[in-house]
C-alpha positions in Angstrom: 15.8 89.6 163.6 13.4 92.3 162.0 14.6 94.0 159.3 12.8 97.2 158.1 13.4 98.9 154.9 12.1 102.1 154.8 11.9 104.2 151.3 13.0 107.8 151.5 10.0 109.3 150.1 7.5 107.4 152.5 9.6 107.7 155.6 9.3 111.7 155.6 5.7 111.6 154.7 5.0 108.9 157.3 7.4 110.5 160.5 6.6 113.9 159.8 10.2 115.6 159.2 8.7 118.8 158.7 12.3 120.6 158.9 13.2 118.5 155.7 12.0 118.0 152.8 10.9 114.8 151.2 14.2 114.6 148.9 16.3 115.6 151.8 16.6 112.2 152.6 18.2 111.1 149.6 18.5 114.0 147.1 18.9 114.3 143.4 22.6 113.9 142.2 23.9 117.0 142.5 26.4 119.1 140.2 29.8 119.0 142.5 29.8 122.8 143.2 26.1 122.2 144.6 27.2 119.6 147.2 29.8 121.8 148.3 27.2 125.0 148.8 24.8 122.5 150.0 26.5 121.3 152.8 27.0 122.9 156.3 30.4 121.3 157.5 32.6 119.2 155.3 35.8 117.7 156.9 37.6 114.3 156.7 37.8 111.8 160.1 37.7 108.4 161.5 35.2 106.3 162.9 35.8 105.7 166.3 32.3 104.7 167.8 28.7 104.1 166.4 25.9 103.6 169.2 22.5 102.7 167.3 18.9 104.0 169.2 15.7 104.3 168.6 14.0 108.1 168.4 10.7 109.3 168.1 9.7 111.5 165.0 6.1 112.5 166.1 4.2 109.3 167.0 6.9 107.1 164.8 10.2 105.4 166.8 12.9 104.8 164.2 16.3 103.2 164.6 19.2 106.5 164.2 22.9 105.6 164.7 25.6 108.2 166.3 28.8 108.3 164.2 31.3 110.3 166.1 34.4 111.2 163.6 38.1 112.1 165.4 41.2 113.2 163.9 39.2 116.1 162.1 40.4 117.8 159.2 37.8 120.7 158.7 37.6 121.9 155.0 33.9 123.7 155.6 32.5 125.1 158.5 33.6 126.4 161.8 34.4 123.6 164.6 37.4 123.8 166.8 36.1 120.1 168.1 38.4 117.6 168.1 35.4 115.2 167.4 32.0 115.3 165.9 28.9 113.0 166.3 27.1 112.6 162.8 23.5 110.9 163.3 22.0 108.8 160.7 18.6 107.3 160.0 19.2 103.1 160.5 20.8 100.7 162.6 20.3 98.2 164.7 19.0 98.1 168.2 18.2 94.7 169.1 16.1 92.7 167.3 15.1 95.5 164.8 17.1 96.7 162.2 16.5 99.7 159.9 18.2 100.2 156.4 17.4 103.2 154.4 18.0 102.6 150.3 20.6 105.2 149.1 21.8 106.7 152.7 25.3 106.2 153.1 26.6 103.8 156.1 29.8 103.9 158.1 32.2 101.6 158.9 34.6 101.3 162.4 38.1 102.9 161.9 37.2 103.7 158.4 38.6 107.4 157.5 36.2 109.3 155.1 35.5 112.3 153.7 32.0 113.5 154.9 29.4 116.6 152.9 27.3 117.1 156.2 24.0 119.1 156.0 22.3 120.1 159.5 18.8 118.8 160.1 16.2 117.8 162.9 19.2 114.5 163.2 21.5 117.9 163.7 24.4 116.3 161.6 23.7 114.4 159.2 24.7 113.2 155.3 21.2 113.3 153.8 23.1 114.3 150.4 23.0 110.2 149.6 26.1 108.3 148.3 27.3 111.5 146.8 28.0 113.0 150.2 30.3 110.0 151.5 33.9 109.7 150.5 36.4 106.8 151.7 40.3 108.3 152.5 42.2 104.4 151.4 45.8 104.6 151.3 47.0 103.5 147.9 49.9 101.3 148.8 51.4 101.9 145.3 51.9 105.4 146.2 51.9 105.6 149.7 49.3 108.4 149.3 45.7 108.8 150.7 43.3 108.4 147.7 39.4 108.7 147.4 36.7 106.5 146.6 32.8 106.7 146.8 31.0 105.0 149.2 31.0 102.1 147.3 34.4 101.8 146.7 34.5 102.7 142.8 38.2 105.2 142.4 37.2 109.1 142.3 39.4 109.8 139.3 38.6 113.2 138.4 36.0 116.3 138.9 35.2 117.3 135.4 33.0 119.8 134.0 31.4 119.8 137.5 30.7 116.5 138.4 32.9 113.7 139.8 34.2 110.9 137.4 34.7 107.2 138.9 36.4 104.9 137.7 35.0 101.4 137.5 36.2 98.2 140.5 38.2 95.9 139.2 37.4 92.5 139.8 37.1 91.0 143.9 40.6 89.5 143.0 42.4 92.5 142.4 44.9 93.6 145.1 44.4 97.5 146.3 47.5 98.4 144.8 45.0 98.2 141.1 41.9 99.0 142.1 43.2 102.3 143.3 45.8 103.1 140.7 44.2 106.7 139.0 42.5 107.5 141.8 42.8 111.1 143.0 44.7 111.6 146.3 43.0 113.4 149.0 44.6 115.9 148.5 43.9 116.3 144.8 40.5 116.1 145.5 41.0 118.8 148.4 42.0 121.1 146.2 39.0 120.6 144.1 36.5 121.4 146.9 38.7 124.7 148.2 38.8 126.1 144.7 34.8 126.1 145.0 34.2 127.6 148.2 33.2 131.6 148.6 
């Protein structure tokens, strides 16, 4: 298997996405109120398919995968879709596999909580790890919590930014390593109060 990693920063200089940016790929961390103005849709679904292909940016073929999200809840943006393909840069197709440093990745029948910004990929979460949520269900509680893409607890959006707390060690059951987290609904709230 070939595995190509391809840096943010070179990949738009080298396949020409003149629609985007350089830092569109992976851009700056970003005060909380200026992911939510930033993106163009943000709702919550599952994963129910990924199909990987390669696509031609200018002269360039790179590997993009098709996320399509059902069981929408739609907290930004207009969509009367029961379901909604999000395309990201990397995947496999064959042999060839392309991973992109600080772009978020899906997982099958995982719910999350998507910040989606249109592009040349039409959807996409160029927004980096900041524009990924996980929905877990904190068994404790029996509530739906939220956690970053890699799994540390959102705890709280202070002073305009969002607070994580720390994973406790791989032996810990979910029941601790979500306790404090915010529900969805919590965290809901927090995006609503922001919006025009």
């Amino acid at each position: 298997m070939t595995i190509r990693t391809v840096v943010g920063a070179l990949l738009a200089i080298c396949i020409g996405l003149s629609a985007a940016p350089a830092h569109a790929l992976t851009e700056p961390d970003l005060p909380f109120s200026a992911l939510i103005e930033r993106a163009n849709d943000i709702v919550v679904g599952t994963v129910f398919e990924m199909t990987s292909m390669e696509r031609f940016f200018g002269d360039y073929a790179r590997v993009v995968t098709d996320v399509s999200l059902v069981d929408l809840q739609v907290v930004k943006g207009e969509t009367g879709d029961t379901e909604m393909v999000v395309t990201q840069l990397g995947g496999q197709v064959g042999d060839v596999m392309e991973w992109y440093p600080g772009l978020p990745s899906f997982e099958m029948e995982r719910r999350y909580l998507v910040f989606l910004v249109r592009t040349d990929l039409e959807l996409a979460v160029p927004i980096g790890l900041q524009g990924l949520y996980v929905v877990e269900s904190d068994p404790l509680r029996a509530l739906d919590v939220v956690t970053s893409a890699n799994g540390d607890p959102v705890l709280a959006v202070r002073k305009d930014r969002v607070e994580f707390g720390a994973v406790p060690e791989a032996s810990a059951d979910a029941g601790e390593r979500l306790a404090g987290a915010m529900t969805l609904a919590q965290f809901l709230k927090e995006i609503e109060a922001r919006l025009d």
